[in-house]
TIMARBA-496895 format. One record per atom (N, C-alpha, C, O): atom name; x, y negated, z. Coordinates in pm, 1 decimal, padded with zeros to 6 digits. Each point is the difference from the previous one (the first is absolute). Example, Ala and Ser with C-alpha at 12.3 -4.5 7.8 and 13.67 -1.06 7.14 Angstrom:
% TIMARBA-496895
PT atome       c1       c2       c3
PT     N  01319.0  00569.0  00780.0
PT    CA -00089.0 -00119.0  00000.0
PT     C  00090.0 -00120.0  00000.0
PT     O  00103.6  00001.9  00066.5
PT     N -00138.6 -00106.9 -00138.5
PT    CA  00082.0 -00119.0  00006.0
PT     C -00077.0 -00109.0  00073.0
PT     O  00050.9 -00110.8  00016.9
% end
This chain:
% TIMARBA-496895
PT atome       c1       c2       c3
PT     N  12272.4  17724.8  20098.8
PT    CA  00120.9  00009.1  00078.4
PT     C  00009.9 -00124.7  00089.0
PT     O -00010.6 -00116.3 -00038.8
PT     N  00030.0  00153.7  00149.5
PT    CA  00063.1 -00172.7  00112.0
PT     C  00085.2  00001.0 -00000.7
PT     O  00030.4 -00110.2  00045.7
PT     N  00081.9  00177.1 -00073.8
PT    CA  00103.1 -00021.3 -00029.5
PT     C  00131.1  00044.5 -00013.1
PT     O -00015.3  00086.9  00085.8
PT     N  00148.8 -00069.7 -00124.9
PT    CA  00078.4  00007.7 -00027.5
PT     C  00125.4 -00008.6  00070.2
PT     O  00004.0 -00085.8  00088.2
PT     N  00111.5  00163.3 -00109.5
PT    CA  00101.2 -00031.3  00074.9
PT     C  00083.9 -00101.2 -00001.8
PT     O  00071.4 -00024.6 -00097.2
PT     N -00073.0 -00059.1  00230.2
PT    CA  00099.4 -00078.4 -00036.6
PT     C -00126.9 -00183.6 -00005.8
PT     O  00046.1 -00112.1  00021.6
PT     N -00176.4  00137.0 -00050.9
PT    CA -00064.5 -00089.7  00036.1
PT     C -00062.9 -00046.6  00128.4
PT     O -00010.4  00084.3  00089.1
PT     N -00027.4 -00190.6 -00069.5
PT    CA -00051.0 -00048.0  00149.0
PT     C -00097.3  00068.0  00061.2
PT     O -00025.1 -00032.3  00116.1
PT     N -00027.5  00106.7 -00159.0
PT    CA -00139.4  00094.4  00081.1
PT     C  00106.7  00161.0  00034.2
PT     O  00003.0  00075.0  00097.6
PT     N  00061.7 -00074.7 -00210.2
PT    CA  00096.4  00151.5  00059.5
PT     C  00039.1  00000.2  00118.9
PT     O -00019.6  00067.4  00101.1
PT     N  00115.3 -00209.4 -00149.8
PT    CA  00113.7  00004.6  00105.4
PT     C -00073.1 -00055.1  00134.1
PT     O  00087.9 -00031.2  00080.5
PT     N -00178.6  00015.1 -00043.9
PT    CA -00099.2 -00105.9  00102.3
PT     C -00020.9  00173.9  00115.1
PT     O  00018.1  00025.7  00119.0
PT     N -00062.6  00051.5 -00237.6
PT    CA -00012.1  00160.7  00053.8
PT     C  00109.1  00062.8  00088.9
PT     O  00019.5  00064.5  00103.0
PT     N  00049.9 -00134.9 -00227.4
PT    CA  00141.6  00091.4  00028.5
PT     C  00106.3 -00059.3  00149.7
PT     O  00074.5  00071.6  00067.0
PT     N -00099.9 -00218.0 -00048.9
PT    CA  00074.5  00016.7  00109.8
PT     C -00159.0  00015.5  00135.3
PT     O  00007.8 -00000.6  00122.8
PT     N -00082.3  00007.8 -00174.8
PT    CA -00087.3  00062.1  00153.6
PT     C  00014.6  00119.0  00012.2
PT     O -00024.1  00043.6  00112.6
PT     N  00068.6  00057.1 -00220.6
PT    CA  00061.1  00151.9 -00003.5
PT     C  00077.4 -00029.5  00094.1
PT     O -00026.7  00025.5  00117.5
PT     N  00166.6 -00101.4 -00168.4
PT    CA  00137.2  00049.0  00090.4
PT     C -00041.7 -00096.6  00164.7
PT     O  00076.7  00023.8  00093.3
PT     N -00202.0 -00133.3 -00064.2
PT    CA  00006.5 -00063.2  00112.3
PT     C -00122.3  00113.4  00051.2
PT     O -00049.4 -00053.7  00099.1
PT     N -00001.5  00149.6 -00116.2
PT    CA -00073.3  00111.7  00053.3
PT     C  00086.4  00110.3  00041.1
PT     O -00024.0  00075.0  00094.6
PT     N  00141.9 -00068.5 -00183.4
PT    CA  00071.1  00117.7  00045.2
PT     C  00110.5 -00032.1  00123.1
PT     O  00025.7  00076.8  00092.7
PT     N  00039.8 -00225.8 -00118.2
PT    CA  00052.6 -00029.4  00112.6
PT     C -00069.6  00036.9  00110.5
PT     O  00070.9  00046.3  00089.3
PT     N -00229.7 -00054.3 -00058.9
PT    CA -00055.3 -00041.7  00120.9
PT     C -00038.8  00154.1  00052.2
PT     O -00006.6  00024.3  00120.5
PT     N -00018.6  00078.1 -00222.9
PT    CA -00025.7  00108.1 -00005.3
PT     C  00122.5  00140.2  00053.8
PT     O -00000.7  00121.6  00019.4
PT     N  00094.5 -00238.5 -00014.4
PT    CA  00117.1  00093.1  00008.9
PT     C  00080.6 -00042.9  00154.1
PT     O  00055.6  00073.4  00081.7
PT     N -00071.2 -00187.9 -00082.1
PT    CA  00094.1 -00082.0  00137.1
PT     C -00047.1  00160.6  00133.6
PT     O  00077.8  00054.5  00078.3
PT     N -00201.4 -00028.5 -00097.5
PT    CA  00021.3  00117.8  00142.3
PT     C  00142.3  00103.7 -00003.1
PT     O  00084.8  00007.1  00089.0
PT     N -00087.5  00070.8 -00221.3
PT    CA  00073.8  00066.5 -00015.8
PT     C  00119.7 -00023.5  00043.0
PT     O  00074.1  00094.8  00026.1
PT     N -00025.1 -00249.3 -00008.1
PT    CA  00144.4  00015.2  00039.0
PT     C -00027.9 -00073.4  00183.4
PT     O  00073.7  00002.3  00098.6
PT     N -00169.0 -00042.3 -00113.6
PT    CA -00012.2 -00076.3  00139.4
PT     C -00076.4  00121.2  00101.6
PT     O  00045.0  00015.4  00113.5
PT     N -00122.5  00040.4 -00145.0
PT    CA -00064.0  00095.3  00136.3
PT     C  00097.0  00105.9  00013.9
PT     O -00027.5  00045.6  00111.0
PT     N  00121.2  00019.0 -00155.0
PT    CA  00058.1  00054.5  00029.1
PT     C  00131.8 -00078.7  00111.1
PT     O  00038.6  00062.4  00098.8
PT     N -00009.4 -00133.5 -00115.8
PT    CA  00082.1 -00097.8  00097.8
PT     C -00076.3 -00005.4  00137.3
PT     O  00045.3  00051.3  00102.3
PT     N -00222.4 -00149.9 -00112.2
PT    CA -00033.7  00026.0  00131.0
PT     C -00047.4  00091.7  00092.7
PT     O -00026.2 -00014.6  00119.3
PT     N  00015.2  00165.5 -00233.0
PT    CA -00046.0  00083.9  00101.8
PT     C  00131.9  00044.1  00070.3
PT     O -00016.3  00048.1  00112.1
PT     N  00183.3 -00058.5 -00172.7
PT    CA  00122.2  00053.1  00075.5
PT     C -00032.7 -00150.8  00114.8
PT     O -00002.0  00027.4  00120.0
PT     N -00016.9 -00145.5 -00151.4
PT    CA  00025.8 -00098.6  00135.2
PT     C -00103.2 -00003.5  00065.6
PT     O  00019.3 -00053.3  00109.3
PT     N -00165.3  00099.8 -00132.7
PT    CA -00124.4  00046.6  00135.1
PT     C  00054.8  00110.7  00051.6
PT     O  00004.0 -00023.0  00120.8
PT     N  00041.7  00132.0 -00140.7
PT    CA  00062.4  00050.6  00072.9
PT     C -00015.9  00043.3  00141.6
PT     O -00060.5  00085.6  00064.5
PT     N  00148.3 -00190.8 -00045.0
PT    CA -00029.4  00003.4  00188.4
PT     C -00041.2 -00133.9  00034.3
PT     O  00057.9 -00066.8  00085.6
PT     N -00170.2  00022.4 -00160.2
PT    CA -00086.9 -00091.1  00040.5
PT     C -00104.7  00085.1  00137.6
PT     O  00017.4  00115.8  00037.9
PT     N -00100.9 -00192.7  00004.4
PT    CA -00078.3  00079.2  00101.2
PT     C -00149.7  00048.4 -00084.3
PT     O -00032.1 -00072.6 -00094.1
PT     N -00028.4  00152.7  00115.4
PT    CA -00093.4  00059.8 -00089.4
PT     C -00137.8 -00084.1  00000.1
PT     O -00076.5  00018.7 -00094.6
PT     N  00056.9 -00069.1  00150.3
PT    CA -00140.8 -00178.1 -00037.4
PT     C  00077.8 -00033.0 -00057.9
PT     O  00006.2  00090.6 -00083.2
PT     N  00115.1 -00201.2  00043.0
PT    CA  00057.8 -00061.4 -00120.9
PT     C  00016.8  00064.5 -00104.8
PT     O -00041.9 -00047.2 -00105.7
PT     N  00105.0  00166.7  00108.8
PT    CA  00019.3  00094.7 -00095.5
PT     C -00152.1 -00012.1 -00067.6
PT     O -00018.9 -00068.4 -00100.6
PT     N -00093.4  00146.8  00171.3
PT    CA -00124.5  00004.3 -00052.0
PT     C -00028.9 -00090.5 -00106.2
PT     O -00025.3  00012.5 -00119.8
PT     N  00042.9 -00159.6  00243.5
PT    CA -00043.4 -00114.1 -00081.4
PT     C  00072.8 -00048.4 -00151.2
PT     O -00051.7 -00056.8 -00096.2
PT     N  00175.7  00098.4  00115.3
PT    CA  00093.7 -00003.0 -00099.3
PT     C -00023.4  00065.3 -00136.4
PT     O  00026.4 -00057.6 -00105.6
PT     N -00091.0  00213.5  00115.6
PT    CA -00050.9  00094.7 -00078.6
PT     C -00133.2 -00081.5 -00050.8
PT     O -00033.9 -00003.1 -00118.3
PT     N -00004.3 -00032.2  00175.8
PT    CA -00172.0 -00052.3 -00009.8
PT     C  00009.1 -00133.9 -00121.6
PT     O -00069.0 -00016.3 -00100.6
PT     N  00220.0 -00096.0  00173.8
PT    CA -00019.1 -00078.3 -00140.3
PT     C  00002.0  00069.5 -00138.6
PT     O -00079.9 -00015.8 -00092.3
PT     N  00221.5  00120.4  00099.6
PT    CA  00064.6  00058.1 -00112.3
PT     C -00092.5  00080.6 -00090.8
PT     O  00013.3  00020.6 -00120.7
PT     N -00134.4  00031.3  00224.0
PT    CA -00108.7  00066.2 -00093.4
PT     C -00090.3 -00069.5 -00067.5
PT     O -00030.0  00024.3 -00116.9
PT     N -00036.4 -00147.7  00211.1
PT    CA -00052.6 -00071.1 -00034.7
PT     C  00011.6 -00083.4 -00148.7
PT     O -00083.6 -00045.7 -00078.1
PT     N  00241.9  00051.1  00081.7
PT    CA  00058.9 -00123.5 -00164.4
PT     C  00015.9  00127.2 -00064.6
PT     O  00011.2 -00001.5 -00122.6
PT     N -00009.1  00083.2  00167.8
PT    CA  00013.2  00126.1 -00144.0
PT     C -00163.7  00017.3 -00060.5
PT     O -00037.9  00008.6 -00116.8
PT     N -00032.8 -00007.4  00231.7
PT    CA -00138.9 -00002.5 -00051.8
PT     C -00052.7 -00135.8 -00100.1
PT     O -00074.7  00020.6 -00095.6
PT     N  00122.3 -00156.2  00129.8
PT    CA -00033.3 -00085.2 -00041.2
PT     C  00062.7 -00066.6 -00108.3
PT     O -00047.0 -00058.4 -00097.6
PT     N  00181.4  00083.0  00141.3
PT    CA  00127.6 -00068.6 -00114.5
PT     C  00041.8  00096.4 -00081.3
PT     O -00037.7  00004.5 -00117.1
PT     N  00135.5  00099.9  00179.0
PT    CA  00063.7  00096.2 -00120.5
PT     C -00061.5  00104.7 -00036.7
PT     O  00073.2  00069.7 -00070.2
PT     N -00197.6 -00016.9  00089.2
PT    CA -00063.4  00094.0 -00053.1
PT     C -00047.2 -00058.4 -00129.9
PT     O  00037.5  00029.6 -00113.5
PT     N -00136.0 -00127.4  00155.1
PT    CA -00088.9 -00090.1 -00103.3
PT     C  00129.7 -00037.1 -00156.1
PT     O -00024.4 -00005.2 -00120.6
PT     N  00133.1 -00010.3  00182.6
PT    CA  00123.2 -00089.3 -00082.2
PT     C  00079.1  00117.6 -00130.9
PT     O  00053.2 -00016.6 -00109.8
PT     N -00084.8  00137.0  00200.0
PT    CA  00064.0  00091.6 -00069.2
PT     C -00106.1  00023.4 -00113.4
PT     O  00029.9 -00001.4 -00119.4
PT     N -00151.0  00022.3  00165.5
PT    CA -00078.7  00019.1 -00103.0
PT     C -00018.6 -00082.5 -00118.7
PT     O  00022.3  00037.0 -00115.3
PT     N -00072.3 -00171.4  00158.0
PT    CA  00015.6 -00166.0 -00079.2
PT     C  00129.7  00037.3 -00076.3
PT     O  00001.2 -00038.6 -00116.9
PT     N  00143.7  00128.1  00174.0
PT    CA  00108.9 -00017.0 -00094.0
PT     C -00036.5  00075.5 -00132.1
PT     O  00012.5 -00042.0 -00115.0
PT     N -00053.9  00146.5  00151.5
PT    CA -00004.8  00137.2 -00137.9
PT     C -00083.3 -00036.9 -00073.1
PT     O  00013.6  00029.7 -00118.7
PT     N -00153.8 -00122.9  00168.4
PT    CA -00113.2  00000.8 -00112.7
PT     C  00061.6 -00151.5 -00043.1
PT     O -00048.1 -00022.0 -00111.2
PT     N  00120.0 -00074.1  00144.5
PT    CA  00080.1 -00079.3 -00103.4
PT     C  00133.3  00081.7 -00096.9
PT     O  00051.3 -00032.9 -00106.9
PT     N -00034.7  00108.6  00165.7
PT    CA  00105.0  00056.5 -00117.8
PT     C -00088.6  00049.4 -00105.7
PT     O  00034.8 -00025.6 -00115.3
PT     N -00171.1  00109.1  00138.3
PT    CA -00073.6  00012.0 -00093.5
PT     C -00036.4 -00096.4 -00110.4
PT     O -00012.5  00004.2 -00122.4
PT     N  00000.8 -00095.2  00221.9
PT    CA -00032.6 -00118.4 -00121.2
PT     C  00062.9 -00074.4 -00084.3
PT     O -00037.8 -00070.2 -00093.8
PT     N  00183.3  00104.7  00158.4
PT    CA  00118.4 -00086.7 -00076.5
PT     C  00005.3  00155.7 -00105.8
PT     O  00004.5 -00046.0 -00114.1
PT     N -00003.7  00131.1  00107.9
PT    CA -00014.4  00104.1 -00090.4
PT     C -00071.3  00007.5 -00123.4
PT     O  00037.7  00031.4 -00112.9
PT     N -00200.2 -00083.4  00178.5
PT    CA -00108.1 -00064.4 -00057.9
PT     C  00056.8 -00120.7 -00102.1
PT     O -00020.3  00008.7 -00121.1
PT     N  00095.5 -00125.6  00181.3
PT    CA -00013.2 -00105.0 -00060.8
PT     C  00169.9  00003.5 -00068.0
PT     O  00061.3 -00106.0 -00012.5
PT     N -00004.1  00227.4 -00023.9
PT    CA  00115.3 -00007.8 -00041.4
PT     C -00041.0  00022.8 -00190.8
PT     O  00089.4  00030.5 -00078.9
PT     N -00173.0 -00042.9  00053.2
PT    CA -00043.4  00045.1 -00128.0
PT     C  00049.0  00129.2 -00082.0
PT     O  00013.5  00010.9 -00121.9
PT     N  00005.5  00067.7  00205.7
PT    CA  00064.3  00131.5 -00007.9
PT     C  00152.9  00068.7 -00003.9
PT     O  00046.2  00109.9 -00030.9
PT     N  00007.8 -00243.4  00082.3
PT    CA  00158.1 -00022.7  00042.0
PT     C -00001.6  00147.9  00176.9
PT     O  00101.9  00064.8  00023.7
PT     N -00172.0 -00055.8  00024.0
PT    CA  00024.4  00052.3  00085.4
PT     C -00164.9  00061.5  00031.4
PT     O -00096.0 -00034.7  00068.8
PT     N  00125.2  00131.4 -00151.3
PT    CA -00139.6  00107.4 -00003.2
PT     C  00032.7  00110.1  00071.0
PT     O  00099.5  00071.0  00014.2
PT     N -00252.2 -00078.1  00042.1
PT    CA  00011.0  00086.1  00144.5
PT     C  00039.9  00170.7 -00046.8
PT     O  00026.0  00090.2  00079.6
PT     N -00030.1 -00080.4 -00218.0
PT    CA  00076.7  00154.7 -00053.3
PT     C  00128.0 -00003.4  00002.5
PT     O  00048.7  00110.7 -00023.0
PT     N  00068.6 -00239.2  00052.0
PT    CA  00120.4  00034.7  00052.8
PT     C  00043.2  00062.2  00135.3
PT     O -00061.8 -00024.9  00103.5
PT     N  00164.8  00102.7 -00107.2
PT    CA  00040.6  00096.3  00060.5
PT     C  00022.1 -00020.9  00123.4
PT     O -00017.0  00072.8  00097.8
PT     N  00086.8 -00258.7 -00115.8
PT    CA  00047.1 -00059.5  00167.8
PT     C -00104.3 -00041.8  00069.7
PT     O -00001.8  00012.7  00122.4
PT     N -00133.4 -00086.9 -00213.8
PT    CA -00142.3  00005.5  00050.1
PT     C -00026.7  00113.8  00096.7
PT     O -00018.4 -00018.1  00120.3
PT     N  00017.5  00120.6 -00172.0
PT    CA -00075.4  00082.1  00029.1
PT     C  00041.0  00036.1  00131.3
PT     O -00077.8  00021.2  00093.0
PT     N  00201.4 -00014.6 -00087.6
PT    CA  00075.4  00017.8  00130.8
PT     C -00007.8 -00077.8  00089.4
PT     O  00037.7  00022.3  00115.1
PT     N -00086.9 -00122.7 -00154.9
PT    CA  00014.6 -00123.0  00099.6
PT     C -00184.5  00000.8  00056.5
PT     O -00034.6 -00045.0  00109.2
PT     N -00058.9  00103.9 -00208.1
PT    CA -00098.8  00023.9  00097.9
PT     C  00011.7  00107.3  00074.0
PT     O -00052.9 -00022.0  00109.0
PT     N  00107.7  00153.6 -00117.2
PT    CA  00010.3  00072.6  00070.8
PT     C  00028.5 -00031.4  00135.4
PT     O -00070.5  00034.6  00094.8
PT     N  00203.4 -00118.7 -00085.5
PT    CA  00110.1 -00037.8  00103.7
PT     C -00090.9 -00121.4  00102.9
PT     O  00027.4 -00024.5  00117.5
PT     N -00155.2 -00048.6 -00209.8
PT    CA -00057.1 -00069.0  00056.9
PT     C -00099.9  00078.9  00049.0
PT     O -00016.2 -00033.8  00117.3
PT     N -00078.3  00143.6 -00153.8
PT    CA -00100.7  00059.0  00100.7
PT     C  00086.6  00070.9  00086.5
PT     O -00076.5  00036.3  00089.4
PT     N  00165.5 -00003.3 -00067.3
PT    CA  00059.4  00074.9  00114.0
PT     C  00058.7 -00107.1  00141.9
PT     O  00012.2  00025.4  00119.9
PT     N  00014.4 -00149.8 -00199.8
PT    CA  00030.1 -00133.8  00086.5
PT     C -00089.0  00032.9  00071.8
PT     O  00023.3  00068.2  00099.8
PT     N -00195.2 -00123.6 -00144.7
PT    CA -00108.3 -00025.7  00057.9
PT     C -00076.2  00135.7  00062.0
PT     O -00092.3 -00011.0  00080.8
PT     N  00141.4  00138.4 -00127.6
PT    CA -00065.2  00106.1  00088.5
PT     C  00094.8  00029.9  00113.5
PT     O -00033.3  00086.9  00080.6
PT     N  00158.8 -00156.0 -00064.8
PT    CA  00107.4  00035.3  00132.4
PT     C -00036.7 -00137.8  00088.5
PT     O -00007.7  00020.0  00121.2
PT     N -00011.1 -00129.5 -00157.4
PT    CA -00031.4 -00096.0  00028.3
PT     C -00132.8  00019.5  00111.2
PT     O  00004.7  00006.5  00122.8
PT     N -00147.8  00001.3 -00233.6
PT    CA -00087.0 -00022.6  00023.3
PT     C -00089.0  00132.4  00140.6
PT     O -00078.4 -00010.0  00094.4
PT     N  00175.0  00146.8 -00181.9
PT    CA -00040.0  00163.5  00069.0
PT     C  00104.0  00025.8  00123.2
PT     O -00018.8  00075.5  00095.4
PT     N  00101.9 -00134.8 -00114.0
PT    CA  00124.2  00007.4  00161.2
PT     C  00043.1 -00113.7  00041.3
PT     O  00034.1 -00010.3  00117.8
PT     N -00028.9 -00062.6 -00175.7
PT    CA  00094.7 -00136.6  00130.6
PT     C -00100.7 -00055.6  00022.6
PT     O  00007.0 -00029.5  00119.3
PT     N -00116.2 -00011.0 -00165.8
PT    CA -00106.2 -00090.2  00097.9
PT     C -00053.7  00079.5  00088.4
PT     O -00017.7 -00044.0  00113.6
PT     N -00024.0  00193.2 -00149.5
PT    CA -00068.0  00059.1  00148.8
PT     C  00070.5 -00011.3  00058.3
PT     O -00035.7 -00066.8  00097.0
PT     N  00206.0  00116.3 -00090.4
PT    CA  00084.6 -00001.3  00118.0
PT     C  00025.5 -00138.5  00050.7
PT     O  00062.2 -00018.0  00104.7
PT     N -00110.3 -00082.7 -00179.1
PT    CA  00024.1 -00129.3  00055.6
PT     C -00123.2 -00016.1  00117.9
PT     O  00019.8 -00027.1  00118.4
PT     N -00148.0  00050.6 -00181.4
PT    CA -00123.8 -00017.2  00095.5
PT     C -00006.5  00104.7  00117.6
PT     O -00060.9 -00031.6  00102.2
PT     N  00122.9  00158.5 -00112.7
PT    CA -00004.5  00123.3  00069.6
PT     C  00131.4 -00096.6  00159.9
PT     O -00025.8 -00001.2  00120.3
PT     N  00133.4 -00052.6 -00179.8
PT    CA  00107.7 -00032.9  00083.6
PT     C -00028.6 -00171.2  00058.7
PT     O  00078.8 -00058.5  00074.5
PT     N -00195.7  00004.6 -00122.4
PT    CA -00045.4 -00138.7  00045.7
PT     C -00108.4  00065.9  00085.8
PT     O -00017.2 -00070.4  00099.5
PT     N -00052.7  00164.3 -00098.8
PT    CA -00065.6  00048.0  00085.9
PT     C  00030.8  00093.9  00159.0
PT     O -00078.4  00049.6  00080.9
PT     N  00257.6 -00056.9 -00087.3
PT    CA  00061.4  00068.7  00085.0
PT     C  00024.5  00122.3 -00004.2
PT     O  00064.9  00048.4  00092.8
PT     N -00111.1  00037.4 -00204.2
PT    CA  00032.7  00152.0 -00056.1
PT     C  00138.8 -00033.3 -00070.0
PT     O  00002.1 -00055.0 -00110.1
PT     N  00111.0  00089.7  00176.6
PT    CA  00125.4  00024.3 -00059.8
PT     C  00010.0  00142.3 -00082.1
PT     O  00104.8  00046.2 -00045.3
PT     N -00200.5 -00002.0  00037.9
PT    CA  00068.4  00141.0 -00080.0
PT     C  00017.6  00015.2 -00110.7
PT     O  00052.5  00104.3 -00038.8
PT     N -00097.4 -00221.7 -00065.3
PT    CA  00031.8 -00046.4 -00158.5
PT     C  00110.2 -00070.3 -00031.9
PT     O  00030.1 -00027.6 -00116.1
PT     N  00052.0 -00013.2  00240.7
PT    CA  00121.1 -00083.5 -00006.5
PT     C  00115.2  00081.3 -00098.7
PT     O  00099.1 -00047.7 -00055.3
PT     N -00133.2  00141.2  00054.9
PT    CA  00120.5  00114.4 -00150.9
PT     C -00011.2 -00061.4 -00087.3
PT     O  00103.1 -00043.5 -00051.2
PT     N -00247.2  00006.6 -00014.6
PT    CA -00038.2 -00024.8 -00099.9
PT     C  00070.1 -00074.7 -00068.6
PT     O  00021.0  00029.6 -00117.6
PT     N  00029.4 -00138.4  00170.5
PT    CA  00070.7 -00131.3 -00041.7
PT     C  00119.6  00050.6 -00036.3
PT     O  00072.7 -00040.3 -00090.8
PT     N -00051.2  00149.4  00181.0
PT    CA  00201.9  00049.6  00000.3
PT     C -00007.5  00094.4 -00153.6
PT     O  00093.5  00044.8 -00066.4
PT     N -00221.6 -00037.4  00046.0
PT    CA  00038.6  00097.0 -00178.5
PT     C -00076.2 -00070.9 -00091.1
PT     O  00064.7 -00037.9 -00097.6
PT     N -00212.0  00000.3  00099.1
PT    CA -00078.1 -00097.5 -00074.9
PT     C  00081.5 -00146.4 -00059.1
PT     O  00019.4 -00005.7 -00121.4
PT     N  00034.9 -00130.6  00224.0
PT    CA  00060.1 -00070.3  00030.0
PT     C  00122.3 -00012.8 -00127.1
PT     O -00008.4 -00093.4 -00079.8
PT     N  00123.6  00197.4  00068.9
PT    CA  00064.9  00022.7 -00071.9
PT     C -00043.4  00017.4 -00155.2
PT     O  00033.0 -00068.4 -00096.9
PT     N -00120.0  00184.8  00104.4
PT    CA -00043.7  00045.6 -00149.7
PT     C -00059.4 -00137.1 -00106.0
PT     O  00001.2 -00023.6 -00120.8
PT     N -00058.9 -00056.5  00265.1
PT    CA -00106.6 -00120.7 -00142.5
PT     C  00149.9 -00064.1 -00014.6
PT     O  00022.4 -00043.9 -00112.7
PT     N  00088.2  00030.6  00211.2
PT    CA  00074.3 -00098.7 -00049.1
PT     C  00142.6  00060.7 -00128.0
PT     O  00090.2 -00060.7 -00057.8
PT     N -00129.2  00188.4  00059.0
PT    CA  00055.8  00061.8 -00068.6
PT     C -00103.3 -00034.8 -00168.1
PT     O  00040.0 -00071.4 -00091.9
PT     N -00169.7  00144.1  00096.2
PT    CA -00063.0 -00060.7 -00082.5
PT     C  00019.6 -00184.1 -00043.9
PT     O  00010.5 -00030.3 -00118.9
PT     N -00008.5 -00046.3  00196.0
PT    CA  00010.7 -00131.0 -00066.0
PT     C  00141.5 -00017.2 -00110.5
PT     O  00007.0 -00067.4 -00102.8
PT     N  00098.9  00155.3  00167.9
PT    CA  00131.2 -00036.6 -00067.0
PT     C -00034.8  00064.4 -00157.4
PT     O  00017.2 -00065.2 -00102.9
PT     N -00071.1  00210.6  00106.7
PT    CA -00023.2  00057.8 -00125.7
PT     C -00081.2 -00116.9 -00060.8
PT     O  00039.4 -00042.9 -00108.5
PT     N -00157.2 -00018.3  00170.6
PT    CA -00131.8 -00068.3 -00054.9
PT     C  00104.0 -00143.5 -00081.2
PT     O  00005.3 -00036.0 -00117.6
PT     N  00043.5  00000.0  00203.2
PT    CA  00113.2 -00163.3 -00052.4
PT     C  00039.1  00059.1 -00114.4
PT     O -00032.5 -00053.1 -00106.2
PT     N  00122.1  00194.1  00106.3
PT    CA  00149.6  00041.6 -00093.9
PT     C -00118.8  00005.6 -00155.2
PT     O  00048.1 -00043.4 -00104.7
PT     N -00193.3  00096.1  00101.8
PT    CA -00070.0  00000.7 -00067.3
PT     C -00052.2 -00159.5 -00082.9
PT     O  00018.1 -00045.9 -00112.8
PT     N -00082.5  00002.4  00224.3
PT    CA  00027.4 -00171.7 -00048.8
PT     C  00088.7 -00038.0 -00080.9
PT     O -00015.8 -00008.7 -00121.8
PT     N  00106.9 -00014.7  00177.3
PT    CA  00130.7 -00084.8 -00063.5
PT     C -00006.8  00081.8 -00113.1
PT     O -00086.3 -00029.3 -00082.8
PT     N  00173.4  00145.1  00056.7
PT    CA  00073.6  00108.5 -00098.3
PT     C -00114.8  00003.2 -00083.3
PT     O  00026.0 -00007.9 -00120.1
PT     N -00126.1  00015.8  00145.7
PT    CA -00124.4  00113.1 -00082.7
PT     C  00068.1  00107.0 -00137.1
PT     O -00004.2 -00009.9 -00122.6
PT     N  00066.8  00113.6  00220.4
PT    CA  00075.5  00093.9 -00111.5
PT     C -00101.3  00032.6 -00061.9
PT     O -00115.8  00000.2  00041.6
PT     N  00155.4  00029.3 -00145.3
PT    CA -00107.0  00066.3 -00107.4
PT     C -00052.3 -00107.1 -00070.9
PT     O -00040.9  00031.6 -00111.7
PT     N  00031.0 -00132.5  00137.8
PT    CA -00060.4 -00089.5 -00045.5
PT     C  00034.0 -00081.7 -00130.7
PT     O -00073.1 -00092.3 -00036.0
% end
């Protein structure tokens, strides 16, 4: 065993969990803001604008979301069976996490690269995708904290 809850290797896990999920999550409330204020930007800025936003999803919050779930694994791992992956809120919480990363990874980055490339016709995407992960994060937190069943 490495370790235990509540010791220095857990908890070392455990806040790069919650400093992965911060970083993993900041789009959800922030790209939805700049795609209402690009707007009526002119469409080269806009582009260019799309182009960072895909770019840090490719580099920062894609990578971050993932780094988050396979540390929750491990804090699972290193809970000495305090939080075994056969509980109920577990289980839900991987679910809630491959659907993060298949709305994430299968719709908002193409429509990010599709709309940095000047194809506006994925711009919906955000208006129903956009919502759902941030809908998912609130269930994903209420799971965290609460762990009903647990």
């Amino acid at each position: 065993m490495v370790a235990v809850i509540g010791d220095t290797p857990y908890n070392i896990v455990l806040v790069v969990h919650i400093l992965s999920a911060s970083v993993a999550f900041a789009p959800a409330f922030v790209h939805p803001l700049l795609m209402k204020q690009s707007s009526g930007m002119d469409p080269g800025s806009r582009q260019a604008l799309m182009g960072y936003i895909g770019g840090n999803a490719r580099r920062i919050y894609g990578p971050a979301l993932i780094v988050n779930g396979l540390l929750g694994f491990a804090l699972s791992g290193m809970s000495d069976g305090v939080y075994a992956l056969s509980q109920a809120w577990l289980i839900v919480a991987i679910v809630v996490w491959i659907a993060m990363n298949g709305l994430i990874h299968a719709v908002l980055m193409p429509a990010e690269r599709a709309m940095a490339a000047g194809d506006n016709s994925l711009e919906s995407r955000f208006d129903i995708a956009g919502p759902v992960v941030a809908i998912l994060l609130v269930v994903m937190l209420v799971l965290m904290v609460f762990k009903p069943g647990a």
